[in-house]
C-alpha positions in Angstrom: -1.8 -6.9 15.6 -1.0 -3.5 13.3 1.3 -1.7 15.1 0.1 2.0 13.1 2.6 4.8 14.2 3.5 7.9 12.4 6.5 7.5 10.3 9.3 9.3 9.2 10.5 9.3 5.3 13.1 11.0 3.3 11.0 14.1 1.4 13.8 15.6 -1.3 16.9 16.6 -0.3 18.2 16.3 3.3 14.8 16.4 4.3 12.4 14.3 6.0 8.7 14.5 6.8 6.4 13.0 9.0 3.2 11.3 8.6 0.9 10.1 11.1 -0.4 6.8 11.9 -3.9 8.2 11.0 -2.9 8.5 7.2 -1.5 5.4 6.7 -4.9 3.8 8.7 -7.6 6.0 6.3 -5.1 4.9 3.7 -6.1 1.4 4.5 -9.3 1.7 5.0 -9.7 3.4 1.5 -8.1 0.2 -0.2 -10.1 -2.0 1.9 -13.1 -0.3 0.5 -12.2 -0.5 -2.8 -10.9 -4.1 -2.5 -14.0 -5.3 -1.2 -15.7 -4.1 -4.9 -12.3 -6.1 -6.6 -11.0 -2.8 -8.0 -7.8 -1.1 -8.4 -7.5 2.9 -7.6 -4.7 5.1 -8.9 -2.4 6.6 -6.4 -3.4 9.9 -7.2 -7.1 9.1 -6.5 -5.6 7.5 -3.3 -4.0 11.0 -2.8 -7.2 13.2 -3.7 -9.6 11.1 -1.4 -7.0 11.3 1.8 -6.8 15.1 1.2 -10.8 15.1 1.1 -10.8 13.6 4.3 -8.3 16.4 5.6 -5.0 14.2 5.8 -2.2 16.8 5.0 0.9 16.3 3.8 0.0 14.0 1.2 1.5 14.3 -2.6 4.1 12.1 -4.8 6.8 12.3 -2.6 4.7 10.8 0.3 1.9 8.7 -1.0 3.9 5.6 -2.0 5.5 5.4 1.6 1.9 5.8 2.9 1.0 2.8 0.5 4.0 0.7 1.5 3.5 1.1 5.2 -0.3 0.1 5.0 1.0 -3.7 3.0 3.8 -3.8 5.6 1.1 -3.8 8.6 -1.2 -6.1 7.4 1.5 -8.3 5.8 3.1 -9.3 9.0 -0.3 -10.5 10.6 -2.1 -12.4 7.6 -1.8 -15.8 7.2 -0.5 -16.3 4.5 0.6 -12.5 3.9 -1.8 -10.1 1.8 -0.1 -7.4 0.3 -3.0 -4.3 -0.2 -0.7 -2.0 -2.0 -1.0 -4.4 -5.2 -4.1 -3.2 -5.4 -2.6 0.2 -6.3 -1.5 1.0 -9.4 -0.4 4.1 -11.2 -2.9 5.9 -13.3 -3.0 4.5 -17.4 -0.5 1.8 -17.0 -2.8 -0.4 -14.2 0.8 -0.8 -12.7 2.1 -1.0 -9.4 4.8 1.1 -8.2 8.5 0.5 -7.8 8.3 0.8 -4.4 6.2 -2.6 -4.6 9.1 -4.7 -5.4 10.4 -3.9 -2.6 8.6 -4.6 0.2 10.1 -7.4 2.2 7.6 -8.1 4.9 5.1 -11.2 5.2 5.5 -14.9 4.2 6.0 -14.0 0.2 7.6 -10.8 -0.2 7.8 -9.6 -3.5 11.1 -8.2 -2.8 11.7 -12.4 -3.6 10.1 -12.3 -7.1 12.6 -12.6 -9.4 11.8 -9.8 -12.6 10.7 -12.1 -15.0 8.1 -13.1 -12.7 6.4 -10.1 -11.6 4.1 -9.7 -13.8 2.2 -13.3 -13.3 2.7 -13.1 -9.4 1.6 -9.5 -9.4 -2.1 -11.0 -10.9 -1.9 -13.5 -6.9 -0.9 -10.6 -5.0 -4.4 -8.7 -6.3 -6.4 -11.9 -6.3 -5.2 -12.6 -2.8 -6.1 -8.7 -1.8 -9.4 -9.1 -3.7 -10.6 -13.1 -2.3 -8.5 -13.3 1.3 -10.1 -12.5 4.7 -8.1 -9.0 6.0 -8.8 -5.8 7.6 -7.2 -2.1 8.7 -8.4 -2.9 12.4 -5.4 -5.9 12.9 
């Protein structure tokens, strides 16, 4: 089961901010969404749809920790893991993040996929996001 709980990150310098467990679960739902149509969003679409919906708090700094947390949840209880953040990409390049490569969770992590094999796993990680049975109510 998703165990969503606000979370604590490092926001610049010394700093750290909070974000609430709500976030991260509209953040999921809004991938589901646009998983279930086998798309990709931008993270700053991501960012401009949570702030419609009155999440605060939510800008560069913050939005890729959001993103992480939502593939970390549903990573640890799919079968075999589903990482939703693939399907989250930066705006132009269709890329994901850096952040990406470093998740750890689930039963393939891509923290385990060495560099010259990104890109080709990156294309299972979306298919499996796109074509595998998962949800934001685990």
């Amino acid at each position: 089961m998703c165990n969503w709980q606000d979370i604590v990150r490092p926001y610049g310098k010394g700093r750290k901010i909070q974000l609430s467990a709500k976030v991260v679960m509209d953040a999921c739902n809004i991938i589901w969404q646009v998983a279930q149509k086998k798309q990709r969003i931008a993270y700053s679409e991501l960012m401009s749809i949570l702030k419609q919906q009155g999440n605060r708090k939510i800008n560069r700094a913050t939005i890729g920790h959001i993103v992480g947390e939502v593939s970390i949840q549903v990573s640890q209880v799919t079968n075999p893991s589903i990482y939703p953040s693939a399907i989250v990409v930066r705006k132009g390049t269709n890329q994901s993040g850096k952040g990406f490569w470093g998740l750890d969770d689930g039963s393939s992590p891509p923290s385990a996929v060495p560099q010259n094999q990104q890109r080709q796993k990156m294309q299972q990680y979306q298919d499996d996001v796109f074509n595998r049975s998962w949800n934001c109510s685990c």
